[in-house]
KEVO-188561 format. One record per atom (N, C-alpha, C, CB): atom name; x, y, z negated; residue number from 1; residue in three letters. Coordinates in pm, whole numbers, plus 50000, padded with zeros to 5 digits. Each point is the difference from the previous one (the first is absolute). Glycine has a CB too. Example, Ala and Ser with C-alpha at 12.3 -4.5 7.8 and 13.67 -1.06 7.14 Angstrom:
PT atome xx yy zz num residu
PT N 51319 49431 49220 1 Ala
PT CA 49911 50119 50000 1 Ala
PT C 50090 50120 50000 1 Ala
PT CB 49811 49883 49875 1 Ala
PT N 50154 50222 50197 2 Ser
PT CA 50082 50119 49994 2 Ser
PT C 49923 50109 49927 2 Ser
PT CB 50118 49937 50215 2 Ser
***
This chain:
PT atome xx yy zz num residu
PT N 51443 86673 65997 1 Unk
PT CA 50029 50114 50084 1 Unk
PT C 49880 50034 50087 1 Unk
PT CB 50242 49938 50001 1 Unk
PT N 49658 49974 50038 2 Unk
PT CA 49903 50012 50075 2 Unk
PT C 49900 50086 49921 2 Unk
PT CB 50057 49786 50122 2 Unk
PT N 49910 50166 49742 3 Unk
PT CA 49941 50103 49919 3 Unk
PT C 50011 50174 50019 3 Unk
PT CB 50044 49793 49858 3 Unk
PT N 50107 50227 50133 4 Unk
PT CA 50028 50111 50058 4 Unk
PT C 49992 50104 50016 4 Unk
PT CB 50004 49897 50030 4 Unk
PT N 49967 50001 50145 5 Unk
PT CA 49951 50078 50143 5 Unk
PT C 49906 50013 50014 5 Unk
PT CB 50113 49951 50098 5 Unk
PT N 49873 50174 49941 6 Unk
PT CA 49767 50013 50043 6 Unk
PT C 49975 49952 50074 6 Unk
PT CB 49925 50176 49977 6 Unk
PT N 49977 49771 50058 7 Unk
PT CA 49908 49946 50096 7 Unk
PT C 50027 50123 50104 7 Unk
PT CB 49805 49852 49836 7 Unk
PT N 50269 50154 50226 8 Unk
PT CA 49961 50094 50130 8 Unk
PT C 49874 49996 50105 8 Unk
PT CB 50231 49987 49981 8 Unk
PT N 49790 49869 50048 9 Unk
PT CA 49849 49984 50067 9 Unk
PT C 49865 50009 49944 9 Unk
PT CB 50125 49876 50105 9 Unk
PT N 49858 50105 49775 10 Unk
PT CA 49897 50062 49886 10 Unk
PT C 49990 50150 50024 10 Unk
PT CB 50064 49826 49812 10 Unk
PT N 50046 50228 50133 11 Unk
PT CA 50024 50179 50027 11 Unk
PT C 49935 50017 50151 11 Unk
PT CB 50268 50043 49853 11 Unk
PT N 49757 49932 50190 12 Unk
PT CA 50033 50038 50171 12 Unk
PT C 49822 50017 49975 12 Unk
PT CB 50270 49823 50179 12 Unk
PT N 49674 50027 49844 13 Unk
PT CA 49850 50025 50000 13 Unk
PT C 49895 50070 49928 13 Unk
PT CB 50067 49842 50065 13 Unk
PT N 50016 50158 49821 14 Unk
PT CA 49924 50116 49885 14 Unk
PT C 49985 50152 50068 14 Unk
PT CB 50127 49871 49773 14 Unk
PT N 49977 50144 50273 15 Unk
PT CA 50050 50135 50037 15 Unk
PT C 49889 50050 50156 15 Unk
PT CB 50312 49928 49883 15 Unk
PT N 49720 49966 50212 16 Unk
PT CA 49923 50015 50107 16 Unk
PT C 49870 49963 50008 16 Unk
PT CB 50180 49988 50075 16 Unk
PT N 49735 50021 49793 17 Unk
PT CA 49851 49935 50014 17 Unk
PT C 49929 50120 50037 17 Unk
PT CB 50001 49804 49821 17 Unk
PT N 49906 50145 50287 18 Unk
PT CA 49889 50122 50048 18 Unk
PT C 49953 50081 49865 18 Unk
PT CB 49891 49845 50216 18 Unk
PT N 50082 50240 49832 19 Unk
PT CA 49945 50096 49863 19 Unk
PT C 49853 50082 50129 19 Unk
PT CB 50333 50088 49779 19 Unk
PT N 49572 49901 50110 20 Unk
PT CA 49845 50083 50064 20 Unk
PT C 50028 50136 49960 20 Unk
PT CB 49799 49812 49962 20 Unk
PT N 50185 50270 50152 21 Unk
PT CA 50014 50118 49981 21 Unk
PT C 49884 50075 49936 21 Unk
PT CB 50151 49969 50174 21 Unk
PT N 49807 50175 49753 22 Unk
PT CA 49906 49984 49926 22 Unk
PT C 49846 50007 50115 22 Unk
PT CB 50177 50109 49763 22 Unk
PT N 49714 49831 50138 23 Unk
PT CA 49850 50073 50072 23 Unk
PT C 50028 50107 50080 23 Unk
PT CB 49860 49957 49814 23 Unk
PT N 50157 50164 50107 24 Unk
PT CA 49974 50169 50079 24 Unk
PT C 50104 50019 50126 24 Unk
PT CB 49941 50134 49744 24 Unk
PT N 50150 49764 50268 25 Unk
PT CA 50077 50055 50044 25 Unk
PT C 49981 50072 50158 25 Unk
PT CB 50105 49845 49820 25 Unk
PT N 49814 50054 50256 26 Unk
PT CA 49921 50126 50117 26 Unk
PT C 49964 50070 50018 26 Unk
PT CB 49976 49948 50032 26 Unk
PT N 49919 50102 49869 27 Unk
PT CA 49939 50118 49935 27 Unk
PT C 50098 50062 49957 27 Unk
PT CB 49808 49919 49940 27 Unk
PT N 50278 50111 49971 28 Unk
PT CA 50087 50090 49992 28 Unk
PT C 50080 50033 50151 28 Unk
PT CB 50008 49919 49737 28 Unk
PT N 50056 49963 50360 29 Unk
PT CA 50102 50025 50073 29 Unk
PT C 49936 50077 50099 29 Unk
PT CB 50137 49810 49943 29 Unk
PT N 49690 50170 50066 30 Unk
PT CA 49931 50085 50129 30 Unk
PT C 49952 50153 49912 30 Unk
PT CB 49876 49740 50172 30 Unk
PT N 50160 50262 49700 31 Unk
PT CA 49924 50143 49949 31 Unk
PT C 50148 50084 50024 31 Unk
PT CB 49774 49919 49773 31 Unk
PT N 50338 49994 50176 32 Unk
PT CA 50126 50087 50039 32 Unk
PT C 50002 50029 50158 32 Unk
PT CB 50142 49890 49799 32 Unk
PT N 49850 50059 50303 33 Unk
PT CA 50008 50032 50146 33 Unk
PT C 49905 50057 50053 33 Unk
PT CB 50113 49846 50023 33 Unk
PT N 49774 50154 49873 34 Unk
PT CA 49891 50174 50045 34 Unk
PT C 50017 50078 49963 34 Unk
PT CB 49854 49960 50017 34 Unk
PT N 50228 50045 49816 35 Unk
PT CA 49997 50168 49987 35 Unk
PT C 50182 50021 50078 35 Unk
PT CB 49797 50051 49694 35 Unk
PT N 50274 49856 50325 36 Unk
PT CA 50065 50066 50125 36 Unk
PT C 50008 50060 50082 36 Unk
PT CB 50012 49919 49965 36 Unk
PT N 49903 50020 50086 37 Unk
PT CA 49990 50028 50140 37 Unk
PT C 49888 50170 50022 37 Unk
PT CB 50031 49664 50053 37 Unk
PT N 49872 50324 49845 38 Unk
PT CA 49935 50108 49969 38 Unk
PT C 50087 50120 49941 38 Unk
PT CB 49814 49839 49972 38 Unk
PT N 50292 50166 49931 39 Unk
PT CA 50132 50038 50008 39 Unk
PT C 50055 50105 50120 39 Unk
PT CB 50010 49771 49889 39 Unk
PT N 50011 50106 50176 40 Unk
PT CA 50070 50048 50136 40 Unk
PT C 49917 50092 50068 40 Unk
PT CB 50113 49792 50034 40 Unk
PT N 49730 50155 50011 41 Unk
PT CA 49929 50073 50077 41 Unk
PT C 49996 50180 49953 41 Unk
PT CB 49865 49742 50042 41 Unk
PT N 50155 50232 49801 42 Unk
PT CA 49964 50137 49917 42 Unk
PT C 50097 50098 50042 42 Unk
PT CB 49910 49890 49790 42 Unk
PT N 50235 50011 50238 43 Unk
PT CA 50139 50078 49977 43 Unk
PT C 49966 50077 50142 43 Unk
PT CB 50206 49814 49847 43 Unk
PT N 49765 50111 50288 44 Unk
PT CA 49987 50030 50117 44 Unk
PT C 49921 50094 50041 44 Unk
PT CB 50057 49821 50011 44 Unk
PT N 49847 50200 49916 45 Unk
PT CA 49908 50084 49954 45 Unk
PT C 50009 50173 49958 45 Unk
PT CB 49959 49756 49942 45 Unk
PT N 50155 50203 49984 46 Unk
PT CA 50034 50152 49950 46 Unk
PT C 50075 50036 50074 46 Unk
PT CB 49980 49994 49799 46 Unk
PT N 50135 49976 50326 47 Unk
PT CA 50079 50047 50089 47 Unk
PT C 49900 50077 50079 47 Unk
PT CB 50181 49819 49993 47 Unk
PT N 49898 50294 50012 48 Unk
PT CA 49962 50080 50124 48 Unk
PT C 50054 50005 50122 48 Unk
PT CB 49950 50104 49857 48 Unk
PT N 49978 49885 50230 49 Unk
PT CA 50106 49975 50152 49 Unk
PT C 50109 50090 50039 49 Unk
PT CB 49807 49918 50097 49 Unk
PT N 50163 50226 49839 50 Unk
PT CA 50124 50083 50014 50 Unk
PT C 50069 49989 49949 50 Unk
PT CB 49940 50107 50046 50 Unk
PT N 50101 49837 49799 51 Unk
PT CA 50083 49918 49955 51 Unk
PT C 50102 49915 50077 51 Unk
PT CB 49831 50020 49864 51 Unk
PT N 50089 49937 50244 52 Unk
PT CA 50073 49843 50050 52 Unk
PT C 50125 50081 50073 52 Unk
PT CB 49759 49792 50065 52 Unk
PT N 50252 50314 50011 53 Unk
PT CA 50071 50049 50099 53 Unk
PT C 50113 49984 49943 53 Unk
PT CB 49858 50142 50104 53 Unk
PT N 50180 49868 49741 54 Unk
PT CA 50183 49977 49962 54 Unk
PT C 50000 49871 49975 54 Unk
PT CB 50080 50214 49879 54 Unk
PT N 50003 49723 50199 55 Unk
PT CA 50019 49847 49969 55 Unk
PT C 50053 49983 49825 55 Unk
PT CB 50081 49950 50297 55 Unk
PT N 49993 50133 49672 56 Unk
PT CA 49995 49954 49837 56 Unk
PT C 49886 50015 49887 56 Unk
PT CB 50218 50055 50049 56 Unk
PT N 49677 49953 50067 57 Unk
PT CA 49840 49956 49909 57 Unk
PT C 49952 49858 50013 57 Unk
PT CB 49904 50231 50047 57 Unk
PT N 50176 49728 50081 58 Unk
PT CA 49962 49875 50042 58 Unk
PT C 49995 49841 49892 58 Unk
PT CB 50104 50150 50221 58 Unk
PT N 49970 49895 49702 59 Unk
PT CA 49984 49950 49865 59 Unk
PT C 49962 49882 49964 59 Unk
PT CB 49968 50181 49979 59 Unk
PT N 49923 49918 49950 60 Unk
PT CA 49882 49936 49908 60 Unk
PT C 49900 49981 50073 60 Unk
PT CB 50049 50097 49812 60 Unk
PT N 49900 49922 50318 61 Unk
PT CA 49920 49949 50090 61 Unk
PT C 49994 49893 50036 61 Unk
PT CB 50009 50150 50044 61 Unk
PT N 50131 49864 49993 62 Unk
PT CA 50063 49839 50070 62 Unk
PT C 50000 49891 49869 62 Unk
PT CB 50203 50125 50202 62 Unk
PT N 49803 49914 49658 63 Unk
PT CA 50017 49847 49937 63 Unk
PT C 49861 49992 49975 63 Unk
PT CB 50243 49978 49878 63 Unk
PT N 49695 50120 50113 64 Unk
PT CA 49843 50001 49967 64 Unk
PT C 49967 49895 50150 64 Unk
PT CB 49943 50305 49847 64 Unk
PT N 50017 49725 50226 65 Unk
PT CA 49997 49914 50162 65 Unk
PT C 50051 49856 49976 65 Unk
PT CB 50067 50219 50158 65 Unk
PT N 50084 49759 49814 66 Unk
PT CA 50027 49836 49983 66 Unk
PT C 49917 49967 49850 66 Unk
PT CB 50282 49989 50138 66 Unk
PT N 49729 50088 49769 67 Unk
PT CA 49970 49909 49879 67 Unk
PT C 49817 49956 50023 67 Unk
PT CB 50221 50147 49807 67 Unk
PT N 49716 49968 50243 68 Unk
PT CA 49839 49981 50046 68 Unk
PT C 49934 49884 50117 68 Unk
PT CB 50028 50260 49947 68 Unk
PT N 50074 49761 50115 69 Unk
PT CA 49984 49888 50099 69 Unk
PT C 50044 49878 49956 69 Unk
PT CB 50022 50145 50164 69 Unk
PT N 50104 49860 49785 70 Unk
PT CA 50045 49820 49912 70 Unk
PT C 49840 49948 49902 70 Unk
PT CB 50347 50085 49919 70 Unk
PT N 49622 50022 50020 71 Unk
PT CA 49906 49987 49855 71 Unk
PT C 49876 49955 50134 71 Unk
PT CB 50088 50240 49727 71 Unk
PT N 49880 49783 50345 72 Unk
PT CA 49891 50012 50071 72 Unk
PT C 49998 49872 50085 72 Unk
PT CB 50001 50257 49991 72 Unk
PT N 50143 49676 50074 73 Unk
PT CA 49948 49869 50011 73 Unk
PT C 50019 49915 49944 73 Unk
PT CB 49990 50042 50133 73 Unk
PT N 50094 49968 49787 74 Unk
PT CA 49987 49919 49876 74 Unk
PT C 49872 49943 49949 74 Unk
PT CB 50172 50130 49951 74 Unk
PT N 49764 50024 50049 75 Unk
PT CA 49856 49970 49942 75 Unk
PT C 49892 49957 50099 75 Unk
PT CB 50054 50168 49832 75 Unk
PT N 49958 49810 50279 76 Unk
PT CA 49978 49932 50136 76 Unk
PT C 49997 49849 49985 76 Unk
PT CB 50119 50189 50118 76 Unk
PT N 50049 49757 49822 77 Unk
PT CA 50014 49899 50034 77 Unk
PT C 49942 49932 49866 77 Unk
PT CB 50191 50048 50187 77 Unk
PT N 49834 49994 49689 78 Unk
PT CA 49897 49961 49895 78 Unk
PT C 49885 49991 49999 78 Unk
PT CB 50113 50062 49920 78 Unk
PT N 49800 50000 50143 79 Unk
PT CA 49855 49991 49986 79 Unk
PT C 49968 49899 50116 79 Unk
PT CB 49954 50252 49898 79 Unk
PT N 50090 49729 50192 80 Unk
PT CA 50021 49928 50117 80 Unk
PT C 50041 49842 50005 80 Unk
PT CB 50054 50230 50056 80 Unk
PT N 50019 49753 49823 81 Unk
PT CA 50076 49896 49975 81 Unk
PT C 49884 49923 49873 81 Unk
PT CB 50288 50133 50077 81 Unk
PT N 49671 49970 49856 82 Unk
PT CA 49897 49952 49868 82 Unk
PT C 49829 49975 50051 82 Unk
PT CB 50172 50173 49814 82 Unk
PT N 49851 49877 50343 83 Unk
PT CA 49794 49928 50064 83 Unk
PT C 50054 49866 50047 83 Unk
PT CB 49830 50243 50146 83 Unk
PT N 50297 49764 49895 84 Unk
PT CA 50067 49870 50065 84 Unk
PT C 49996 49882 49934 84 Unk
PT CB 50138 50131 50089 84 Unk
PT N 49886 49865 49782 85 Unk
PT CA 49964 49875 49926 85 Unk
PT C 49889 49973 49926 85 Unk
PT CB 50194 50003 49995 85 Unk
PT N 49713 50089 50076 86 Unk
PT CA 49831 49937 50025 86 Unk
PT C 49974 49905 50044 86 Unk
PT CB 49942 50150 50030 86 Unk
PT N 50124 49816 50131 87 Unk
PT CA 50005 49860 50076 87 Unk
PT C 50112 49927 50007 87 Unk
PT CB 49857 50081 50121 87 Unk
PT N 50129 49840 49850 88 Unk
PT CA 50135 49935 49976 88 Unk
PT C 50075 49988 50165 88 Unk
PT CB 49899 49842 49750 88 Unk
PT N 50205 50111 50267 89 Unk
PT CA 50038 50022 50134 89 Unk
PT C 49997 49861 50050 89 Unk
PT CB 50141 50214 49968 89 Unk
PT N 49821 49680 49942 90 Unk
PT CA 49978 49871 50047 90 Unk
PT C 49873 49939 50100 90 Unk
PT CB 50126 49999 49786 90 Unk
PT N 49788 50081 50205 91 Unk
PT CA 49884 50029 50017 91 Unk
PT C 49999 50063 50141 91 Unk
PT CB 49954 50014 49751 91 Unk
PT N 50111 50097 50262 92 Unk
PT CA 50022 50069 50166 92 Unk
PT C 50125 49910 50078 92 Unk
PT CB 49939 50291 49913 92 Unk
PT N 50040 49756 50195 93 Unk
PT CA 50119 49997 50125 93 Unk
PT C 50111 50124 49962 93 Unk
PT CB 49807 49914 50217 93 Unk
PT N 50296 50020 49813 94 Unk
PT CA 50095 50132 49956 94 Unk
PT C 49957 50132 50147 94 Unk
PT CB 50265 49802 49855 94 Unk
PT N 49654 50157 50217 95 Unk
PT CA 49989 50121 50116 95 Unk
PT C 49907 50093 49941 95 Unk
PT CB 50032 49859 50216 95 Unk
PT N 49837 50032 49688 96 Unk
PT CA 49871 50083 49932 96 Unk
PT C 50106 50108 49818 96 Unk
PT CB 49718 49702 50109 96 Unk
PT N 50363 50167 49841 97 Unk
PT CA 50083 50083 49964 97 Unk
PT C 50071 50144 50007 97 Unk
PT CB 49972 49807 50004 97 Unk
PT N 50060 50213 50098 98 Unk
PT CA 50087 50069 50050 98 Unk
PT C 49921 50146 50046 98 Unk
PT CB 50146 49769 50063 98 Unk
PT N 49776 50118 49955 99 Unk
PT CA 49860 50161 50088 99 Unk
PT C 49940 50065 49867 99 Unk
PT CB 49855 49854 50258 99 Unk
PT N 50125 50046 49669 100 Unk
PT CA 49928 50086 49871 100 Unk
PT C 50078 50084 49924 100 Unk
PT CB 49862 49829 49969 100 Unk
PT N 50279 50121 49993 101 Unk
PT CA 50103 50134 49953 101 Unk
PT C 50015 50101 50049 101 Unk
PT CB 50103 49887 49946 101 Unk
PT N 49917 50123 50200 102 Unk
PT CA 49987 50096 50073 102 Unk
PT C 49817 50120 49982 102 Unk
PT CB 50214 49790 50163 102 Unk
PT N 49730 50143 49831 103 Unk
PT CA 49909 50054 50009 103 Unk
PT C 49948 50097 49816 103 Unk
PT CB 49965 49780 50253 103 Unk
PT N 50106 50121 49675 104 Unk
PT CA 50037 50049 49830 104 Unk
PT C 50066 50098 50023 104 Unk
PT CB 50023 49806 49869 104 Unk
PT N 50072 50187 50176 105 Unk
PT CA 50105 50118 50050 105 Unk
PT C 49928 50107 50016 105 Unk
PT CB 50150 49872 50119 105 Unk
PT N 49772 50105 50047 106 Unk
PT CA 50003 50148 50033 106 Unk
PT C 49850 50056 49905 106 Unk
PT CB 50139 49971 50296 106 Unk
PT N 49806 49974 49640 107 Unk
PT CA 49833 50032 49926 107 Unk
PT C 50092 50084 49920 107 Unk
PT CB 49785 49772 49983 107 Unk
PT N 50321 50142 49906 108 Unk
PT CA 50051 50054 49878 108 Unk
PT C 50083 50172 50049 108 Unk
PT CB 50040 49691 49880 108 Unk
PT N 50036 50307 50235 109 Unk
PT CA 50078 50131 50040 109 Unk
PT C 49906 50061 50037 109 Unk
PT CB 50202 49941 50065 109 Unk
PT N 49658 50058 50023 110 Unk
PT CA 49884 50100 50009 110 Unk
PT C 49933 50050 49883 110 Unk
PT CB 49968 49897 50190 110 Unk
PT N 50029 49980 49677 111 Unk
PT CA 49953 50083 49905 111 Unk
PT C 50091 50118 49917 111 Unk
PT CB 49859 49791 49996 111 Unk
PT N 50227 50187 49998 112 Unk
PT CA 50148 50057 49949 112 Unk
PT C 49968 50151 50068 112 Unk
PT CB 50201 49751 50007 112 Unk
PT N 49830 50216 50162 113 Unk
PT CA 50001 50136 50052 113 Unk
PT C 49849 50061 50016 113 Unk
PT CB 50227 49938 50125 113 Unk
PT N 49677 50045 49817 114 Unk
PT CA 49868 50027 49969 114 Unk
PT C 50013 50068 49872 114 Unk
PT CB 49897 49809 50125 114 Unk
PT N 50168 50147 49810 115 Unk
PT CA 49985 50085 49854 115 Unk
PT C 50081 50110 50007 115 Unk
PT CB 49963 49811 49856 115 Unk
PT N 50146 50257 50256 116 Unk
PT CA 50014 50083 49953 116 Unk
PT C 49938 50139 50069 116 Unk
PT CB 50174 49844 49910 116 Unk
***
């Protein structure tokens, strides 16, 4: 009867083994959250401000605005997160830590709002 039964705990671990996500996958996830966000800027772009006066234009501005801004720190916190494991954090103080993300931060959102 033991024959059976599956190994559940076999299954179980088969099932939950880390898997490497591919090479590109940064490169793709930061090319998708620029032409987003570039997207958005375009959409924002073509509104005309006299437009804005009927709130049922308010629209497509407004998802253009959240989806550009999500795509935008997103792409903040990716590029930010990928100079970060340049130094390992074993190496700093979590205060020198802490100061240098911050400082990833605000370089990466000045270049962002530089490009447009």
């Amino acid at each position: 009867m033991s024959e059976a039964m599956p190994n559940f705990e076999g299954l179980l671990r088969e099932a939950l083994a880390p898997v490497e996500p591919p090479a590109d996958l940064v490169e793709r996830l930061e090319s998708t959250l620029t032409s987003i966000s570039e997207m958005a800027a375009d959409e924002l772009e073509a509104w005309e401000l006299s437009a804005m006066r009927d709130p049922r234009n308010w629209a497509r501005p407004a998802g253009a605005l959240l989806a550009g801004g999500a795509a935008g720190a997103a792409l903040v916190l990716l590029r930010a997160r990928r100079r970060s494991r340049h130094t390992p954090a074993s190496l700093l103080g979590a205060r020198d830590a802490a100061e240098r993300a911050l400082r990833d931060l605000s370089s990466e959102t000045r270049k962002l709002l530089g490009e447009r």
